[in-house]
C-alpha positions as CSV (number, residue, x, y, z in Angstrom):
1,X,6.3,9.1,-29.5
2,X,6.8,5.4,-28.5
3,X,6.7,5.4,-25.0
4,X,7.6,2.5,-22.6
5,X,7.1,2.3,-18.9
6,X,8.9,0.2,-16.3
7,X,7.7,-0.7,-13.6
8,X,4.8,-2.7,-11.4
9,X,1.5,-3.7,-13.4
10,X,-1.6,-5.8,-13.6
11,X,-1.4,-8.7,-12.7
12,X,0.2,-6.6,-9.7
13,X,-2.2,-4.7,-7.4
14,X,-1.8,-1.8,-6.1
15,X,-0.8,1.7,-5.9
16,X,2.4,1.3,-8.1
17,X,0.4,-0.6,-10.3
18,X,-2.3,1.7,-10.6
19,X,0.1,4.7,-11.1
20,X,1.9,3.1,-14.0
21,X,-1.3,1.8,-15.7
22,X,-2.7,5.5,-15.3
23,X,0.0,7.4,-16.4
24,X,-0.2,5.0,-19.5
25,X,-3.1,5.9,-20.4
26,X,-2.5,9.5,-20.1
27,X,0.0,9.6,-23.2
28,X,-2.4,7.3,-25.4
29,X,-5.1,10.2,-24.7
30,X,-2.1,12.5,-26.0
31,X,-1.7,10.1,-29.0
32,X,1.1,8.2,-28.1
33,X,2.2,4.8,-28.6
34,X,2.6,3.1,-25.0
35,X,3.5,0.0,-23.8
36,X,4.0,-1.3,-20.4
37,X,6.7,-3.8,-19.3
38,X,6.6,-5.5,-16.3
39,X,7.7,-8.2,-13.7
40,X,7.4,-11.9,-14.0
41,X,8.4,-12.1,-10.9
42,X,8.3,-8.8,-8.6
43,X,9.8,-10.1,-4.5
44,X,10.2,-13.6,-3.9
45,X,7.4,-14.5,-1.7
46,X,9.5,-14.8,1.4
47,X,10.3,-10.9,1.1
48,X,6.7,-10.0,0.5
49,X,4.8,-8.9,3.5
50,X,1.2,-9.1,2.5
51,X,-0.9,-11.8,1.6
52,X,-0.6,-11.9,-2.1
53,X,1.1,-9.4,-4.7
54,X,-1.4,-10.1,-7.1
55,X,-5.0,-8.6,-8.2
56,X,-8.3,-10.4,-8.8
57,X,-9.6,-7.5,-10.5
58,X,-9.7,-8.3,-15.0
59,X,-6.9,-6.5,-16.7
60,X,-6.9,-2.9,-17.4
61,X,-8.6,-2.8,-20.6
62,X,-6.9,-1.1,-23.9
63,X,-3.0,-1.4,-22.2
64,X,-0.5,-3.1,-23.7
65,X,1.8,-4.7,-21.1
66,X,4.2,-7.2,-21.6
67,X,5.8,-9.3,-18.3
68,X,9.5,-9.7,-18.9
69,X,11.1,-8.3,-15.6
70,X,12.6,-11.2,-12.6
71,X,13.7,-8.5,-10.2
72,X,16.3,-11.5,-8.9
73,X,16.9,-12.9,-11.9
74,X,20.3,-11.1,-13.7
75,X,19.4,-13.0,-17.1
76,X,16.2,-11.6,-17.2
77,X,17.7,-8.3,-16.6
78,X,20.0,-8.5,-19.3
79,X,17.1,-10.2,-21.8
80,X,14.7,-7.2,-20.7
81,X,17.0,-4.4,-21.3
82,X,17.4,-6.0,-25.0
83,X,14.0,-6.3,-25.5
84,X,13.5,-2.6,-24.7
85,X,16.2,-1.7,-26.8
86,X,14.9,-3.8,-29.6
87,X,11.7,-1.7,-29.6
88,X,13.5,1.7,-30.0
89,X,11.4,3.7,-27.8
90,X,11.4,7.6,-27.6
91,X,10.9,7.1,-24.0
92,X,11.9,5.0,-21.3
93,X,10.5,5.9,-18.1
94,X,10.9,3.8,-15.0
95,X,9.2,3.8,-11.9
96,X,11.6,3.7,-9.0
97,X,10.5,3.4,-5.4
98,X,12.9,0.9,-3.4
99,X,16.7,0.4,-3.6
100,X,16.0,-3.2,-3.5
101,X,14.7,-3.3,-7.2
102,X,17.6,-0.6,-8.1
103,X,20.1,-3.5,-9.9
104,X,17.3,-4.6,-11.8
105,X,15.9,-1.2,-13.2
106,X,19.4,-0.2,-13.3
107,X,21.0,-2.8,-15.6
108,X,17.7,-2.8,-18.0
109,X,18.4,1.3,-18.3
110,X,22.0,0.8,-18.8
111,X,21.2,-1.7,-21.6
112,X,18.8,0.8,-23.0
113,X,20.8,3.4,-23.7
114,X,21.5,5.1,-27.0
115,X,18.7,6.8,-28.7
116,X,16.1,6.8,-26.1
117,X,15.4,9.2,-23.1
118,X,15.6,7.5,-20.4
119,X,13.4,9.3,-17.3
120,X,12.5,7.8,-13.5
121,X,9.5,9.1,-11.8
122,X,10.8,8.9,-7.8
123,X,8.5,7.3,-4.9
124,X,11.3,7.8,-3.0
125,X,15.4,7.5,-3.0
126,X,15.4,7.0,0.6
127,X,13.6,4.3,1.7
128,X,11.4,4.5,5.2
129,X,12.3,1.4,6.5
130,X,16.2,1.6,5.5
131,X,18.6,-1.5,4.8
132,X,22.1,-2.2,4.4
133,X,23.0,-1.5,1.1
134,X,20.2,1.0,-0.1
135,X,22.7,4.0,-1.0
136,X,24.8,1.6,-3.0
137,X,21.5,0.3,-4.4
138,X,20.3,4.0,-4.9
139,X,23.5,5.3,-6.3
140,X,23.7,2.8,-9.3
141,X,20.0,3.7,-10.3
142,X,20.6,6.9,-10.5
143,X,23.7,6.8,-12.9
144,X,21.3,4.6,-15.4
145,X,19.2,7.7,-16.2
146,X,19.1,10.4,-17.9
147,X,16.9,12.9,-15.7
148,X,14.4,12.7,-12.9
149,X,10.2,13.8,-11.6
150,X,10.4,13.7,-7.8
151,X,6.7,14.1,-6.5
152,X,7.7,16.1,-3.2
153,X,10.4,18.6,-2.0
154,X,11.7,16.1,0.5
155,X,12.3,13.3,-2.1
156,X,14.2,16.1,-5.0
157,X,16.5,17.4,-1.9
158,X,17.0,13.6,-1.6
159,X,18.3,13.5,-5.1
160,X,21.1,15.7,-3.9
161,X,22.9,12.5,-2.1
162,X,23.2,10.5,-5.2
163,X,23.7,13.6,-7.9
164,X,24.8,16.7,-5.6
165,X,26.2,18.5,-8.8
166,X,23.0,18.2,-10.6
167,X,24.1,16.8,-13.5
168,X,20.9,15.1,-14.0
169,X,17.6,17.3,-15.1
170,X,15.1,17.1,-12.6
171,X,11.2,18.3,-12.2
172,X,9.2,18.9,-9.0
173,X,5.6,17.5,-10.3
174,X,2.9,16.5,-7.1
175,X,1.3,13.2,-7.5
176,X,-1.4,13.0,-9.8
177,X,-5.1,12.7,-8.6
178,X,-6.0,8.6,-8.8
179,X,-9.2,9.2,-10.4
180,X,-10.0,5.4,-11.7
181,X,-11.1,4.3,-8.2
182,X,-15.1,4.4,-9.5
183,X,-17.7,6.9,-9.0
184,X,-18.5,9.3,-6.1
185,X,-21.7,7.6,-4.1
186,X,-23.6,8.9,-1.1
187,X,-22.6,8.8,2.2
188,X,-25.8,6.4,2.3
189,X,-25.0,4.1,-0.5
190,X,-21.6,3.6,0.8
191,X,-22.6,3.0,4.3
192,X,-25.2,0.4,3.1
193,X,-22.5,-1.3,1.2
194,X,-20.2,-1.2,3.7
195,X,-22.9,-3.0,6.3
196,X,-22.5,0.4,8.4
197,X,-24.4,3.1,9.6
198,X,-25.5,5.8,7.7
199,X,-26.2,8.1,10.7
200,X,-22.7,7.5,12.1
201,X,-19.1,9.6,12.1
202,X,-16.5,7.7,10.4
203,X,-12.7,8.9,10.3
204,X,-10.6,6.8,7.9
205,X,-7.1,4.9,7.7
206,X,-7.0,3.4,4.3
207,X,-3.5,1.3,2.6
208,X,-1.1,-1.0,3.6
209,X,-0.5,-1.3,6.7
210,X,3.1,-0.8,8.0
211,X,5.0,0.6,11.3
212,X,5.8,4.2,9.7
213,X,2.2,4.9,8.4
214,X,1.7,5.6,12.3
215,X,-1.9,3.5,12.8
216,X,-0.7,2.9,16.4
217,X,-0.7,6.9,16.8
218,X,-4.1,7.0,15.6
219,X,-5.5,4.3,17.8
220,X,-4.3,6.1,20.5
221,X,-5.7,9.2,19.3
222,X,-9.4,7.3,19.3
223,X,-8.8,5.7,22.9
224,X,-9.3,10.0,23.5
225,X,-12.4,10.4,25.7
226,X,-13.3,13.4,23.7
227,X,-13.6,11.1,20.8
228,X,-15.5,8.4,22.8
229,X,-18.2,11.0,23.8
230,X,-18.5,12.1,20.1
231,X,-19.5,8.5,18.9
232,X,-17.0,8.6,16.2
233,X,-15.9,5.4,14.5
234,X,-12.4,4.5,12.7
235,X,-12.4,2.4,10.0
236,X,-9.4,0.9,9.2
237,X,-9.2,-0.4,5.0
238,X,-6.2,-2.2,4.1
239,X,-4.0,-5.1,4.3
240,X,-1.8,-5.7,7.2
241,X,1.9,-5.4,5.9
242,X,3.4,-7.1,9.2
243,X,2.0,-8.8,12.2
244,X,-1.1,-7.4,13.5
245,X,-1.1,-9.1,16.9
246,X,0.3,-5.6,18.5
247,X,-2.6,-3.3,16.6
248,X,-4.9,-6.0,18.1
249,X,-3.8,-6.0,21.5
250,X,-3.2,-1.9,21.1
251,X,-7.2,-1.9,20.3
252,X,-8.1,-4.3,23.2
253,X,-5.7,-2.2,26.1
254,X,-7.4,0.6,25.4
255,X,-10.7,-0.3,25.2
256,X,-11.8,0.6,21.7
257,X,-12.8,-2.3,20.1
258,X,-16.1,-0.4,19.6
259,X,-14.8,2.3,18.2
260,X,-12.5,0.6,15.5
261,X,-13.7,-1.7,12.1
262,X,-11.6,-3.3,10.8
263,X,-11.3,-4.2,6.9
264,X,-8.3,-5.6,7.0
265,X,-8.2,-7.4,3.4
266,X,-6.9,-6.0,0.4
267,X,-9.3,-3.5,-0.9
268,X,-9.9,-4.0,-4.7
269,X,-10.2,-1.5,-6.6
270,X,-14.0,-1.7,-7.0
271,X,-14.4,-1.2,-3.5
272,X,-12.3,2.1,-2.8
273,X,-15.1,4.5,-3.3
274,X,-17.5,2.9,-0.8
275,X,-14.6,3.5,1.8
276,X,-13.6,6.9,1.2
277,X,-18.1,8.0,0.4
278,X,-19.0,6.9,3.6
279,X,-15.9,8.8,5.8
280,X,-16.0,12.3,7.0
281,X,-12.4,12.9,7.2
282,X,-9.0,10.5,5.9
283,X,-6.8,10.7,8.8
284,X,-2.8,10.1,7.6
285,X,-1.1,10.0,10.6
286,X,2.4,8.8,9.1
287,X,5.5,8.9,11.2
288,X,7.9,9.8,8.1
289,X,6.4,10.6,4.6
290,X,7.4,11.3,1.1
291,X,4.1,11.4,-0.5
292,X,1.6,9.2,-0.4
293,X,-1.1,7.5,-3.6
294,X,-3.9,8.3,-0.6
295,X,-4.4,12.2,-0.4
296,X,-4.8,11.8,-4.2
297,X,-7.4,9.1,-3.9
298,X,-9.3,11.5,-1.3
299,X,-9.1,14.3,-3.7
300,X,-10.6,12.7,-6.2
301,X,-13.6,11.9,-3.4
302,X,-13.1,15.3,-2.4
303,X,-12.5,14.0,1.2
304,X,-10.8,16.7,3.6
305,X,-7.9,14.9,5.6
306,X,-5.9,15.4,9.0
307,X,-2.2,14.6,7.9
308,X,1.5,14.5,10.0
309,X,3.4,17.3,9.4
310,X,6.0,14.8,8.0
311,X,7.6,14.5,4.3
312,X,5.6,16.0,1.5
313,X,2.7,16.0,3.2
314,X,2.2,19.4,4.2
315,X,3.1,20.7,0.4
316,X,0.1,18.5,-0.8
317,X,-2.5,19.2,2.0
318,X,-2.5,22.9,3.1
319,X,-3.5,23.5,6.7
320,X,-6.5,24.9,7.4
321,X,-7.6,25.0,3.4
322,X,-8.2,21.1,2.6
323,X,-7.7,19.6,6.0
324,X,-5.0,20.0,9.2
325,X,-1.2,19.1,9.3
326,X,0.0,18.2,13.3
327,X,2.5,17.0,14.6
328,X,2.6,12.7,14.9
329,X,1.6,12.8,18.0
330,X,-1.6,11.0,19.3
331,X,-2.6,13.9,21.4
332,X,-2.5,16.3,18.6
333,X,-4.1,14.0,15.8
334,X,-7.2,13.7,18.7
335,X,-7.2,17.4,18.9
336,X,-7.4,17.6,15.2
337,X,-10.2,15.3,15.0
338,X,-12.0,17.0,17.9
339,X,-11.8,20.4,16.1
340,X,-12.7,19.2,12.7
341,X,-16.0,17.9,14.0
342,X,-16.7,20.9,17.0
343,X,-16.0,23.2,15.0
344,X,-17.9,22.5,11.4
345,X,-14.8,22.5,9.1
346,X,-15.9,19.6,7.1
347,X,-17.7,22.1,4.8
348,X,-15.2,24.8,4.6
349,X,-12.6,22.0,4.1
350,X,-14.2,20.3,1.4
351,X,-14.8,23.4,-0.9
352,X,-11.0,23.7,0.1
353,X,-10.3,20.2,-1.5
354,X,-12.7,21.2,-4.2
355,X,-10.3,23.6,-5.8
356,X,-6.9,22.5,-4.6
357,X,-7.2,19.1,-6.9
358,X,-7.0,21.2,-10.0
359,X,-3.3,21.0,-9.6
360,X,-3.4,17.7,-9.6
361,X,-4.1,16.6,-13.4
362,X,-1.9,14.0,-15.4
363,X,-0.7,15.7,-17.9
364,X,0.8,17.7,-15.4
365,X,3.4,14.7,-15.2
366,X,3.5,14.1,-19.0
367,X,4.8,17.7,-19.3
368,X,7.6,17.9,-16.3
369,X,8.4,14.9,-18.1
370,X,8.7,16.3,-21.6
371,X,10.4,19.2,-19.6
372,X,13.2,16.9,-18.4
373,X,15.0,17.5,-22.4
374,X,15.2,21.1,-22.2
């Protein structure tokens, strides 16, 4: 086939970027003709929280992709959506995770049509921080497909609000493992080249950092004396998507400065396996969740992981088997964290996570997607 993805890639960094770039180069392993087309301009800089929305890393090597896309621009919508056409692809598939970008990806699959399956693969319909206009937004995506891969229960019963008589296909296909995040390392290696010590416990937060990803919860969690007497350290990777005067002040009003390091750039790619090598346990304590890019990161590391019970979370991380699900509340995230280390799961957990990421392979996604015609 002649496939073409829409969505975020290099130079854009991060997880929507590595998603796309991966699943790419899943159907050229299948044989397929693939080509990536992207923004030339993604959020106008004044609607970007972070610092920049680009990557420093070289680009992916072997990918075609093609920068076409102002997701403000109608012109370049309409120019896109010919450009597509004029390739005749087999397959259009679109990466759709904010209603914000829903006019742009909608008017380039409407363009599109005629001769091409037209797919999205859903971050989420809903959004977790919501905004005037996101159903409207939402809606109009949705009627510019032709069927849909949701990655968790919670995000396909979402599908119900924009196409309740299911007149579009749709698959239920988990997130795929990210697997192009470098080599597994040593606890010891990572430690070193992470300036820390080896000897040490270390719980980690790792991604953007916004309001419904819960760090505050998990702060107070650590600010549990249990924790203090335990000598275990958070480390915090990722860059701050908001202001982070109240994590700081959160940190210094409860006395835990000593117990929190902070790595608060963006993490480049290179550097993600020193993070997740040198932690015991990645702690996810989100307030609302669909899925999320990081269980698959620690799967590939074979990392066990304390997540919310929130979203698709649970489905992905079975309690008790490759880490705990509680409630998003600080108390029970420090009882979580308490028992993992008291009681010696880390083991048991990790042979867990050992076997649970065999469902988690890419051509899992290229077939719910080949699935979508039948």
């Amino acid at each position: 086939m002649r496939v073409i993805i829409l969505g975020t890639a290099w130079p854009y960094r991060g997880g929507l970027a590595a998603f796309n770039e991966r699943l790419a180069y899943q159907y050229q392993t299948e044989g397929h003709e693939v080509e990536i087309v992207t923004f030339t301009l993604q959020y106008p800089s004044f609607l970007f929280p972070g610092k920049s929305q680009y990557s420093d890393e070289p680009a992916p090597k072997g990918l075609k992709i093609t920068r076409k896309l102002n997701a403000v621009n109608p012109f370049s919508w309409l120019k896109t959506g010919r450009y597509i056409k004029r390739q005749k692809p087999d397959l259009l598939i679109t990466k759709f995770w904010l209603p914000f970008m829903a006019p742009a990806l909608g008017t380039v699959n409407r363009i599109v049509k005629g001769g091409t399956r037209r797919v999205t693969i859903l971050d989420n319909l809903v959004p977790h921080e919501r905004r005037i206009g996101d159903k409207l937004f939402a809606r109009y995506f949705v009627g510019s497909i032709d069927g849909m891969v949701a990655m968790s229960q919670s995000v396909l019963d979402d599908a119900d609000l924009f196409d309740p008589k299911h007149r579009k296909p749709r698959q239920l296909c988990m997130h795929p493992l990210y697997d192009h995040y470098g080599e597994t390392m040593s606890k010891d290696e990572a430690c070193k080249q992470l300036n820390i010590d080896p000897s040490g416990r270390y719980a980690l937060f790792f991604g953007f950092i916004r309001d419904y990803k819960g760090l505050d919860l998990l702060l107070d969690a650590m600010s549990d004396p249990r924790i203090g007497q335990m000598g275990l350290k958070l480390i915090v990777a990722g860059e701050f998507y908001g202001d982070p005067k109240p994590y700081m002040e959160q940190i210094e009003r409860l006395g835990i400065s000593d117990r929190v390091i902070l790595k608060t750039d963006f993490i480049p790619d290179s550097e993600v396996n020193r993070y997740f090598c040198a932690a015991d346990v990645v702690v996810q304590p989100y307030k609302t969740a669909t899925q999320s890019g990081v269980t698959q990161i620690a799967f590939h590391f074979e990392k066990p992981m304390i997540v919310t019970r929130v979203g698709g979370l649970p489905e992905i991380v079975p309690h008790e088997k490759v880490g705990f699900v509680v409630e998003p509340d600080a108390k029970m995230i420090a009882d979580a964290i308490v028992r993992y280390y008291d009681e010696g799961w880390q083991e048991r957990l990790t042979e867990g996570v050992r076997e649970e990421k065999k469902k988690y392979q890419w051509e899992n996604m290229t077939r719910a997607i080949d699935e979508l015609k039948n």
